[in-house]
KEFIZA-388570 format. One record per residue (C-alpha): residue number from 1; x, y, z. Coordinates in steps of 0.001 Angstrom, whole numbers, always signed. Layout:
KEFIZA-388570
<romi num="NUM" xx="X" yy="Y" zz="Z"/>
...
***
This chain:
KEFIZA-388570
<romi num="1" xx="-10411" yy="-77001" zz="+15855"/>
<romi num="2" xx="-11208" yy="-73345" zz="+17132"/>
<romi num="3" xx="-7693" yy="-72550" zz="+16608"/>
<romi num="4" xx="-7907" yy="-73681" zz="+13019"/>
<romi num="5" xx="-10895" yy="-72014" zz="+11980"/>
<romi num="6" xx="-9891" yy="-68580" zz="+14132"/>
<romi num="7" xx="-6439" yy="-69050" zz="+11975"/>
<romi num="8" xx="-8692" yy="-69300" zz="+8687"/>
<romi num="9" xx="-10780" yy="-66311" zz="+9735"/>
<romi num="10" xx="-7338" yy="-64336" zz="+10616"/>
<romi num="11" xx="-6248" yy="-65199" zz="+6949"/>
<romi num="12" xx="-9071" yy="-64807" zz="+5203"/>
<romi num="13" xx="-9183" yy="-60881" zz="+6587"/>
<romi num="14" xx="-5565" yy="-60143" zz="+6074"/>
<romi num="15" xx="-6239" yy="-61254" zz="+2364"/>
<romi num="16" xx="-9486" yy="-59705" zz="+2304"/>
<romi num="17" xx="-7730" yy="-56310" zz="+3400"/>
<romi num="18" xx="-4867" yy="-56970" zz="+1531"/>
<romi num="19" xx="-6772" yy="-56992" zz="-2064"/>
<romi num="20" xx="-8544" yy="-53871" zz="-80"/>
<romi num="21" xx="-5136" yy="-52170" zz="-116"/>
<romi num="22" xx="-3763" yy="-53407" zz="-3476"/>
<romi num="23" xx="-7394" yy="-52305" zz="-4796"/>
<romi num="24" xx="-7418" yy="-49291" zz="-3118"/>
<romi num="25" xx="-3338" yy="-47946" zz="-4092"/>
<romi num="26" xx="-4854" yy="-48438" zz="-7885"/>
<romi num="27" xx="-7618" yy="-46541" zz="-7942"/>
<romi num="28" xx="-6757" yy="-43722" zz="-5509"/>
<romi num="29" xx="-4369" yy="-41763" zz="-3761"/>
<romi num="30" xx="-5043" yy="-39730" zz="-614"/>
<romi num="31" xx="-2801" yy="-37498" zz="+1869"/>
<romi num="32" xx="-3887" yy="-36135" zz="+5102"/>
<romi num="33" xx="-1062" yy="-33418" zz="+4862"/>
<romi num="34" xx="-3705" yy="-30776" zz="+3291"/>
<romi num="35" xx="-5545" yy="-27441" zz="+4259"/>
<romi num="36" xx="-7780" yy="-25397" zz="+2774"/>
<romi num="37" xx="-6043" yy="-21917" zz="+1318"/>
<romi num="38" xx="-7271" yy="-18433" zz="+247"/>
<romi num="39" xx="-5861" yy="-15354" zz="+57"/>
<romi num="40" xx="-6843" yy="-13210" zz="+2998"/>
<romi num="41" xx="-7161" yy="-9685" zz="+2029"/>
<romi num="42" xx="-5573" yy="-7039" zz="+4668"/>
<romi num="43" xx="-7901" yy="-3816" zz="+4925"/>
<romi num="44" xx="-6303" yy="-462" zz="+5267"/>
<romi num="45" xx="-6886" yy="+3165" zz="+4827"/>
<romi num="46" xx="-5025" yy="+5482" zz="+3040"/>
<romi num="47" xx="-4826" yy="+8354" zz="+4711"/>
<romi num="48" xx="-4554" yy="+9509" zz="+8069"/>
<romi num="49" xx="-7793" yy="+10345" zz="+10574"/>
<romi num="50" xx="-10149" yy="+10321" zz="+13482"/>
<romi num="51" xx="-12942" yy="+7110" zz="+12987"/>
<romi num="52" xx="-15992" yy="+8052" zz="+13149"/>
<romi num="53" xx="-18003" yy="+4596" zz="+12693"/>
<romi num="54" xx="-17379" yy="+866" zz="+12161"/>
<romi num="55" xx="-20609" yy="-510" zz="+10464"/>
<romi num="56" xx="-19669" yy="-4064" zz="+10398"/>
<romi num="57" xx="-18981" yy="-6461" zz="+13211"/>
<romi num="58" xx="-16840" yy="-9665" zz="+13928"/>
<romi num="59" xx="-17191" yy="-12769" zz="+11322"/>
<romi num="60" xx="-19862" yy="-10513" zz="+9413"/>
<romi num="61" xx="-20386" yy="-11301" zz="+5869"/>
<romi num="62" xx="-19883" yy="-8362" zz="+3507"/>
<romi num="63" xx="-20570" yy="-7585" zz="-30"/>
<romi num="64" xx="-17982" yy="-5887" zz="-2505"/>
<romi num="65" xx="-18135" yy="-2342" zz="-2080"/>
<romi num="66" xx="-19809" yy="-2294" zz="+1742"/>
<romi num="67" xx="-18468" yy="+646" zz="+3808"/>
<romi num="68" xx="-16233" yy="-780" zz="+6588"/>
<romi num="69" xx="-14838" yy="+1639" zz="+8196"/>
<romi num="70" xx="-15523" yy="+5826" zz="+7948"/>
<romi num="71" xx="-13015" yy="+8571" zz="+8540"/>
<romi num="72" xx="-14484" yy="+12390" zz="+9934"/>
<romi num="73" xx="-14241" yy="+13929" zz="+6483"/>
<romi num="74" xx="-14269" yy="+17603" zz="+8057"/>
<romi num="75" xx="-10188" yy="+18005" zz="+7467"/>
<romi num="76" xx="-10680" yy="+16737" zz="+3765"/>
<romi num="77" xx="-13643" yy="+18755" zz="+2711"/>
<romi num="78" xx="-12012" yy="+21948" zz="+4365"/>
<romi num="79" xx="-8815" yy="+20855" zz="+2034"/>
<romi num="80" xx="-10988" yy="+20465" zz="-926"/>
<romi num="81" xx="-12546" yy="+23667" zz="-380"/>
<romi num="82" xx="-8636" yy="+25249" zz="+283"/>
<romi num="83" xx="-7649" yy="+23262" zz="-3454"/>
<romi num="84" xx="-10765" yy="+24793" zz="-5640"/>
<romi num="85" xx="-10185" yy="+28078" zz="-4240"/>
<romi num="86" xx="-6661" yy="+27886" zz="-5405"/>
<romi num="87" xx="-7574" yy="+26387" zz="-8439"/>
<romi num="88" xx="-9480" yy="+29556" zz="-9232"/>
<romi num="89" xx="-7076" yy="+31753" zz="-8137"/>
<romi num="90" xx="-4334" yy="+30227" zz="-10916"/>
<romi num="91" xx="-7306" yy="+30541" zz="-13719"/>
<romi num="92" xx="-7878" yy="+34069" zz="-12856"/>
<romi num="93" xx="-3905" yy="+34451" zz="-12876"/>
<romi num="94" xx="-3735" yy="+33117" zz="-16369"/>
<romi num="95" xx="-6641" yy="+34960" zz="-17473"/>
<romi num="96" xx="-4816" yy="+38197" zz="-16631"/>
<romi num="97" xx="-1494" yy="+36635" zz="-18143"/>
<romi num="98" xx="-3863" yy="+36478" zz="-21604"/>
<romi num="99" xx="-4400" yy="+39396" zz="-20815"/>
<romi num="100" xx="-1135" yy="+40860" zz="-20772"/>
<romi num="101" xx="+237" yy="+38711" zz="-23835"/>
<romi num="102" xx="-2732" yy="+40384" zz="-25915"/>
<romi num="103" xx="-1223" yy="+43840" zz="-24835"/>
<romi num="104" xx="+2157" yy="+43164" zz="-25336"/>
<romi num="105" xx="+994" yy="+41674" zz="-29047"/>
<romi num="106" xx="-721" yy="+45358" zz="-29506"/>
<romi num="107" xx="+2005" yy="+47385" zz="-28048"/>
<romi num="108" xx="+4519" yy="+45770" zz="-30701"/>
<romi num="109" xx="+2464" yy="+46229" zz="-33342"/>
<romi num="110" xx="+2210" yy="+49624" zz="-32959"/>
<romi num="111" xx="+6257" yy="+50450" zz="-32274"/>
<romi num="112" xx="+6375" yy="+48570" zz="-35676"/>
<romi num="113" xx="+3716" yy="+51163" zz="-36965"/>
<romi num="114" xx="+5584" yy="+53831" zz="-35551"/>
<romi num="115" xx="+8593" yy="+52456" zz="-36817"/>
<romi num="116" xx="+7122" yy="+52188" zz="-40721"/>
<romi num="117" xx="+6284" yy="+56058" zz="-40152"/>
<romi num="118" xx="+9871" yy="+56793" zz="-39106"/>
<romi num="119" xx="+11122" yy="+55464" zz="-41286"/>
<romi num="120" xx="+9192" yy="+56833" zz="-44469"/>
<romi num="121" xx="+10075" yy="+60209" zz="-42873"/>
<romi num="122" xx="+14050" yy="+59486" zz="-42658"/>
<romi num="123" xx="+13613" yy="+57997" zz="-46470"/>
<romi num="124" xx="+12039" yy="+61258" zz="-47370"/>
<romi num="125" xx="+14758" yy="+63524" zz="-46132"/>
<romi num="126" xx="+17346" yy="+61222" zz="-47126"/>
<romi num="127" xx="+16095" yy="+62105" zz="-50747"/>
<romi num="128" xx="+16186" yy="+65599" zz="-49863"/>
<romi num="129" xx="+19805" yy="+65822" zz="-48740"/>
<romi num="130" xx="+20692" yy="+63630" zz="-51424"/>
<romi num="131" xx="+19183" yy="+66004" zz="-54376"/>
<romi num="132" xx="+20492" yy="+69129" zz="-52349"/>
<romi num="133" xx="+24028" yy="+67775" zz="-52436"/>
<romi num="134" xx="+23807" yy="+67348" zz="-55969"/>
<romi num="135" xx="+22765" yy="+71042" zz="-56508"/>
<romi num="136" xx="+25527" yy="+71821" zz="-54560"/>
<romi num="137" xx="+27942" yy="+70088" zz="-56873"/>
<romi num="138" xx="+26158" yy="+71541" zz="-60105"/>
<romi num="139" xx="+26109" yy="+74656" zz="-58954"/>
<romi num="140" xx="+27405" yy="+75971" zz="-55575"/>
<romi num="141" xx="+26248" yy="+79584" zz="-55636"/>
<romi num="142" xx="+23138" yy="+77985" zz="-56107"/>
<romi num="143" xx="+22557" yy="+76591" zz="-52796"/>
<romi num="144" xx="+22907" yy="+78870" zz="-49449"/>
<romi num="145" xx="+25118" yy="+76724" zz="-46722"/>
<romi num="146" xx="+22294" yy="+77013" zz="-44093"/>
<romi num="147" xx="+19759" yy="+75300" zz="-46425"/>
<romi num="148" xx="+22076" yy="+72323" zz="-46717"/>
<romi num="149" xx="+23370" yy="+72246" zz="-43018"/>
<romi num="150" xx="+19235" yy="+72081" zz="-42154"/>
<romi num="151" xx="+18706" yy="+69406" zz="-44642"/>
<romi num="152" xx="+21552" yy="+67663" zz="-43007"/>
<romi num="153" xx="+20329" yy="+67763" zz="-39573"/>
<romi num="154" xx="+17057" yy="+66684" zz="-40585"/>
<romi num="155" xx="+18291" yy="+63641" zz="-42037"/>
<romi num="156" xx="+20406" yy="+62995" zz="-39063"/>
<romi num="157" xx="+17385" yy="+63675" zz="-36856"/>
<romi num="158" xx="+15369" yy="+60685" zz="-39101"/>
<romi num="159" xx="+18360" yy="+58122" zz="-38889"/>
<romi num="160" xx="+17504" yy="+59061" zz="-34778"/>
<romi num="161" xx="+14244" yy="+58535" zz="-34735"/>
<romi num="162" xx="+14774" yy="+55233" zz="-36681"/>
<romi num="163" xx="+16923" yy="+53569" zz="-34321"/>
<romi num="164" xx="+14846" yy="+54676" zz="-31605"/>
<romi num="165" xx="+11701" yy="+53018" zz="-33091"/>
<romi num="166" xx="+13837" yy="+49919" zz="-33365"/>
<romi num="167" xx="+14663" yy="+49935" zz="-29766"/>
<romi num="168" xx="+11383" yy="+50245" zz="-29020"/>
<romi num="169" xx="+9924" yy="+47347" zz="-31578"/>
<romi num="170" xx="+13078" yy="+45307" zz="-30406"/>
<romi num="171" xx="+11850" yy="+46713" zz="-25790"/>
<romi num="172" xx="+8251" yy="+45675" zz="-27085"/>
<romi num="173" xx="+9071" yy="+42093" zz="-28593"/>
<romi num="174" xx="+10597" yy="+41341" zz="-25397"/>
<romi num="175" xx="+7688" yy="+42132" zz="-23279"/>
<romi num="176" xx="+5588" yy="+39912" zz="-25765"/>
<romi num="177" xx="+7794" yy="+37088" zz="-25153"/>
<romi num="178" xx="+7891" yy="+37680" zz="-21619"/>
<romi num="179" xx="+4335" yy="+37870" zz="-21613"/>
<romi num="180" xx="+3879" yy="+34625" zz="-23147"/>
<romi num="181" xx="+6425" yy="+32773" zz="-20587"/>
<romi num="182" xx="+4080" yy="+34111" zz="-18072"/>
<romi num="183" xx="+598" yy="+32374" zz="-19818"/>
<romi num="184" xx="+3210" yy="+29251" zz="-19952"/>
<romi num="185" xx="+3797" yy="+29365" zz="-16227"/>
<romi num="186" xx="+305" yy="+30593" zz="-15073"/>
<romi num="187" xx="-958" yy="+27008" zz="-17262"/>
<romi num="188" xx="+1861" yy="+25186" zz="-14709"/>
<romi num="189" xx="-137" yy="+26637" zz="-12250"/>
<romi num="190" xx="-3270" yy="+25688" zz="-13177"/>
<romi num="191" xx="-2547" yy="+22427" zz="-13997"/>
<romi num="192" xx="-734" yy="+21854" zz="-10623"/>
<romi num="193" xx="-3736" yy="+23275" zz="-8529"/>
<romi num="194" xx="-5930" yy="+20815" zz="-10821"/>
<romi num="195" xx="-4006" yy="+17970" zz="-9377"/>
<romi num="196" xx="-4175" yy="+19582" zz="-6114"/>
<romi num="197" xx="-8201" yy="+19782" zz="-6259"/>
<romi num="198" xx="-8075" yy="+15804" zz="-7439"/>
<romi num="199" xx="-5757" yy="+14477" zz="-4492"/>
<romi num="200" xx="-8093" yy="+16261" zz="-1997"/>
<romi num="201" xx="-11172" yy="+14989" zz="-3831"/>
<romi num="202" xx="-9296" yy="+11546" zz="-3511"/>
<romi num="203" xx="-8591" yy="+12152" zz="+88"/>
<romi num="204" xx="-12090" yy="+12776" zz="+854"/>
<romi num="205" xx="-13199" yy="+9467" zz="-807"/>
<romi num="206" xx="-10474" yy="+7790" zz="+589"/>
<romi num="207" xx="-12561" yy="+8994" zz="+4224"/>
<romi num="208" xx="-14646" yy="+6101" zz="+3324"/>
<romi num="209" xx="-12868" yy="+2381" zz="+3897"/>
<romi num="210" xx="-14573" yy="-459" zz="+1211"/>
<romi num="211" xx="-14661" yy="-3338" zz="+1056"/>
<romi num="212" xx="-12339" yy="-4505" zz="-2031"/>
<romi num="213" xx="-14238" yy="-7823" zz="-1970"/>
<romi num="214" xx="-16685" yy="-9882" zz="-519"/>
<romi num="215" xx="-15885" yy="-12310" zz="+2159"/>
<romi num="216" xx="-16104" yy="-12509" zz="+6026"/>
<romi num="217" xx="-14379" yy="-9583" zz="+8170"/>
<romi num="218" xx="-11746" yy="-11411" zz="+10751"/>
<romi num="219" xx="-9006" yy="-9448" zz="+13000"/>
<romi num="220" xx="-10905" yy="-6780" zz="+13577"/>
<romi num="221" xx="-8344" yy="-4076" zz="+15625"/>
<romi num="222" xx="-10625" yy="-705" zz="+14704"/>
<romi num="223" xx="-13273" yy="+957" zz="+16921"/>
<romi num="224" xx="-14521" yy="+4683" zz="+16905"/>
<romi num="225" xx="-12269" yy="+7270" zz="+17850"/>
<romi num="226" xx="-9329" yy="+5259" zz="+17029"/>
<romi num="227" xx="-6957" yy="+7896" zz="+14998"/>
<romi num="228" xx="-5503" yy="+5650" zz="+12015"/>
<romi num="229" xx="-2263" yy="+6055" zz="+9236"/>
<romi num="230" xx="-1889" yy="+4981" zz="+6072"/>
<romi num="231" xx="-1337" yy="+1337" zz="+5635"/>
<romi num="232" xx="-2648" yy="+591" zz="+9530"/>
<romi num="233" xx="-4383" yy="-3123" zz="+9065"/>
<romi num="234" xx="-7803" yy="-2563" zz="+10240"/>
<romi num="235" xx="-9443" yy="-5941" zz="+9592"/>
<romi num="236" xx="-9150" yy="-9473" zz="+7593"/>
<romi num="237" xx="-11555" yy="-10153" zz="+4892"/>
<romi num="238" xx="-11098" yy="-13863" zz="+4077"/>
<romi num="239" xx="-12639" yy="-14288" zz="+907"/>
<romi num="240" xx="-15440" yy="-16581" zz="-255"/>
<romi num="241" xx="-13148" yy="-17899" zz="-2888"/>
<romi num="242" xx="-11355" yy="-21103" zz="-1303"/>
<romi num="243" xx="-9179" yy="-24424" zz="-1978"/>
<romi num="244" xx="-7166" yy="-27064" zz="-1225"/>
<romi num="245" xx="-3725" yy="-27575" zz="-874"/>
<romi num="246" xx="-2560" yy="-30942" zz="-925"/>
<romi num="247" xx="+607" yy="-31743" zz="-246"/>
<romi num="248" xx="+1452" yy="-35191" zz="-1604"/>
<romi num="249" xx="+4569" yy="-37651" zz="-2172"/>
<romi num="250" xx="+6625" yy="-37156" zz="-4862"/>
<romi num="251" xx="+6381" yy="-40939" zz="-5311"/>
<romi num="252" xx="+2648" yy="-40080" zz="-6324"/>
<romi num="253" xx="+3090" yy="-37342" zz="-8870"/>
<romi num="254" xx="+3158" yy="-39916" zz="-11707"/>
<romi num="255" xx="-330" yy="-41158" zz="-11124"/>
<romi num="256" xx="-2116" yy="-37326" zz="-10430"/>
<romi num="257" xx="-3313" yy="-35114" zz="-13318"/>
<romi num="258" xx="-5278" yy="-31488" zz="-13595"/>
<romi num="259" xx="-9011" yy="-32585" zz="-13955"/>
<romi num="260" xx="-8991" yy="-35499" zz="-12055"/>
<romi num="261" xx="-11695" yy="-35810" zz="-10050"/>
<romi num="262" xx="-11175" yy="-35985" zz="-5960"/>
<romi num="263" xx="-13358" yy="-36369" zz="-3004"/>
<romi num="264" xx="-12834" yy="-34134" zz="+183"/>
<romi num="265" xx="-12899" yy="-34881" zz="+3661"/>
<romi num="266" xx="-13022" yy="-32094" zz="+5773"/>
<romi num="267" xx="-12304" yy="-32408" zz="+9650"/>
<romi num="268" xx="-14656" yy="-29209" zz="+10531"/>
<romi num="269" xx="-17688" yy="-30765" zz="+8195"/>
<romi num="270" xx="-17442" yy="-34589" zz="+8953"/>
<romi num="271" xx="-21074" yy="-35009" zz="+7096"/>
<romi num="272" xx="-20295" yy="-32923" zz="+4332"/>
<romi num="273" xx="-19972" yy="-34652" zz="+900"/>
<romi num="274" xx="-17731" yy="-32390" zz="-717"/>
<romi num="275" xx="-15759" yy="-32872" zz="-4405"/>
<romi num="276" xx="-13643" yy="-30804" zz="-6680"/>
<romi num="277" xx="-10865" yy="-31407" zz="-9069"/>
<romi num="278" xx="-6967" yy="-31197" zz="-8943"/>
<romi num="279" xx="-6573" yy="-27258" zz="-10796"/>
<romi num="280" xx="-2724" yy="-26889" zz="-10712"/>
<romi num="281" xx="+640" yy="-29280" zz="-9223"/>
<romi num="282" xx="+3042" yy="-26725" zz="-8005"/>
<romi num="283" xx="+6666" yy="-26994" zz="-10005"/>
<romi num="284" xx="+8863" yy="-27781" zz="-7046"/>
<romi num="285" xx="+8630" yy="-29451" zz="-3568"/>
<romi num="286" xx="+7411" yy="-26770" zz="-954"/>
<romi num="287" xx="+11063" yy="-26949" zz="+920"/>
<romi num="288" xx="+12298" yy="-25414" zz="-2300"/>
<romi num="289" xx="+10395" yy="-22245" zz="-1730"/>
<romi num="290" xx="+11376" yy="-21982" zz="+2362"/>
<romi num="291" xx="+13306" yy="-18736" zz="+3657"/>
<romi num="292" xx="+16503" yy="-21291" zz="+3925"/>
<romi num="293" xx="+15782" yy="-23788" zz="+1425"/>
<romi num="294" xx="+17911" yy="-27527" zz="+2629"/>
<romi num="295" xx="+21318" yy="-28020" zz="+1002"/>
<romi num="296" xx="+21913" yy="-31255" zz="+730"/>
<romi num="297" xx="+25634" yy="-31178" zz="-851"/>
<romi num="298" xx="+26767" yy="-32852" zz="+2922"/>
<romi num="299" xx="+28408" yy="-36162" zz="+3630"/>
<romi num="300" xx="+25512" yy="-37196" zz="+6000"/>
<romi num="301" xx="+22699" yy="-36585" zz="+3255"/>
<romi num="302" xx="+19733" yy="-38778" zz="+3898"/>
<romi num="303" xx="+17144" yy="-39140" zz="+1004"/>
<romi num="304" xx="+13737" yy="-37939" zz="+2649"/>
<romi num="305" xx="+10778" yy="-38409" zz="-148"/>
<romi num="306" xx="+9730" yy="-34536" zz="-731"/>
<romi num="307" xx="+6629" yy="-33143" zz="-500"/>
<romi num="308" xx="+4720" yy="-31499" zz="-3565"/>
<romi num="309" xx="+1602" yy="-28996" zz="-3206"/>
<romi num="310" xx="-1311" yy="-29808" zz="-5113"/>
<romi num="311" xx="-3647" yy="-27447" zz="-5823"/>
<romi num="312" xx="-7311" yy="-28705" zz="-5850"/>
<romi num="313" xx="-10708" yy="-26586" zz="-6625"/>
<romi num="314" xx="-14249" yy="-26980" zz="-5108"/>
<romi num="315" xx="-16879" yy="-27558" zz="-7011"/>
<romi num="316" xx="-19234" yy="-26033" zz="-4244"/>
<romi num="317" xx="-18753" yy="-25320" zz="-716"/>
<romi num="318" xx="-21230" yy="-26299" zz="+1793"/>
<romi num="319" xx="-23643" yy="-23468" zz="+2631"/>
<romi num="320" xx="-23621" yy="-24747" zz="+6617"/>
<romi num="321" xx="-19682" yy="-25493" zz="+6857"/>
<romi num="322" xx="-18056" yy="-22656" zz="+8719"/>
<romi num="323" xx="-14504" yy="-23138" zz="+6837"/>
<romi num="324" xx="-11940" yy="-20801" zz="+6814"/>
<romi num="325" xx="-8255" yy="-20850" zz="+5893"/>
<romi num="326" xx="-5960" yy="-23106" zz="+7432"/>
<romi num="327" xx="-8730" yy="-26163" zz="+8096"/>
<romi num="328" xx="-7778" yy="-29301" zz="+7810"/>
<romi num="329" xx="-9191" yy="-31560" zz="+5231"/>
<romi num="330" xx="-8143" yy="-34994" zz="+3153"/>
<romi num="331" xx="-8512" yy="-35221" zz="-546"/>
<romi num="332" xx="-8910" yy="-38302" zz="-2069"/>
<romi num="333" xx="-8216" yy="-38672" zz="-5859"/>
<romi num="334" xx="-9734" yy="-41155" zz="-8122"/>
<romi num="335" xx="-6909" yy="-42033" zz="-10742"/>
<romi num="336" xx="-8399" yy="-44870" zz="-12436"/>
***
């Protein structure tokens, strides 16, 4: 009779957790293959230098924008100083190249004058040889040879003078030109030693490590009078921003959608009564995206069900749950 009513009890659980299961696979779907993610942000400098202080300590919270880390800015203010004195040097090189173009512009200006005057006078005498030659013709007697020879050699004196005033409107041109490639190079000049002035501005900011966002520092390698390089990871800021990733069965892709609703378990905050929603389902299993993704085109292929990451957002993380990346937690999502 025992045995009976022990076999009846037996039964009566299995069904009872049966209709549990059967119950249970309709309504939800759970993996424990799931961690929480962020993206951990690597701090570095950018430039080279002695540290001077480390205001922040092991696991501390910090706030966007908090100093983490300070460089001695001596070698970047001395290099500022160095870039603006430069800087003025190149403005006071193209003032004097203004200068010189304004000179140039007046020395032309008068060879032209000069040249105008020249040539009026070679005009002139050109007229006079021309009306003495045709005296000559009319009347030869009534012209003495030495008044024509000196009319000549005046006019060939004028025709002279011209070309020389050419040469020299033509030499003073030149220097113009020449004046004005020099303004063109002095602005190079300028312009470079203004970039010059912002790098080592830049520099000396850069003497000053931030923090890019807020989060908790981890990994801290830095300490004070520690001489750093560009790109040197200093700390880990793990972000406040976290989520899940859930890696489920393909065989249970069908019956998850973005919004649905899912309750979290997480193995660091056992009390915790946590929820968010599935955000995102990854397109493709995560052996796809490996280093040396599986071929399977083999004779001794074995079907292994894949599995797919799920990506699943908190509604609100616990204030006293220390969680970090890489915890373990199990989602639970309500598909009914």
């Amino acid at each position: 009779m025992v045995l009976k009513i022990a076999a009846v009890v037996v039964l009566l659980f299995g069904l009872l957790a049966g209709a549990y299961a059967w119950w249970y696979s309709n309504h939800y779907v759970s993996t424990d293959d799931a961690f929480i993610g962020t993206r951990i942000t690597a701090v570095a400098p950018r430039i080279s230098g002695k540290v001077i202080a480390v205001p922040v300590r092991d696991n501390e919270r910090v706030a966007v924008g908090q100093v983490l880390v300070r460089i001695d800015p001596a070698p970047f203010r001395v290099a500022l100083q160095q870039a603006l004195a430069a800087e003025q040097l190149a403005r006071t090189g193209l003032g004097q190249a203004e200068a010189n173009v304004a000179v140039a512009s007046a020395t032309v200006q008068q060879a032209r004058a000069a040249l105008a005057s020249v040539q009026a006078t070679t005009d002139n005498a050109l007229t006079n040889l021309h009306r003495y030659l045709y005296l000559r013709r009319r009347n030869p007697k009534a012209l003495a040879r030495t008044q024509l020879d000196q009319v000549e050699a005046t006019a060939r004196s004028a025709r002279a003078q011209v070309s020389a005033a050419r040469a020299k409107v033509i030499g003073a041109q030149a220097q113009l030109e020449a004046a004005r490639a020099a303004v063109a190079g002095a602005k190079a000049r300028v312009a470079s030693a203004r970039a010059e002035v912002a790098a080592a501005r830049l520099n000396l900011k850069y003497t000053i490590v931030r923090a890019a966002k807020a989060g908790y520092v981890t990994k801290k390698s830095v300490a004070i009078g520690n001489f750093i390089s560009p790109g040197q990871e200093l700390m880990a800021l793990v972000p406040l921003k976290m989520w899940v990733t859930a890696n489920f069965k393909e065989t249970d892709l069908y019956l998850i959608h973005p919004g649905e609703r899912v309750s979290i378990h997480i193995d660091a905050c056992p009390n915790a009564h946590v929820h968010g929603k599935v955000q995102s389902i990854q397109r493709g299993s995560g052996e796809a995206f490996d280093l040396l993704p599986p071929q399977n085109a083999t004779g001794n292929y074995v079907k292994v069900v894949q599995r797919v990451p799920i990506r699943i957002a908190f509604d609100s993380v616990p204030a006293e749950c220390v969680l970090g990346p890489g915890l373990s937690v199990e989602p639970e999502i309500s598909i009914h």
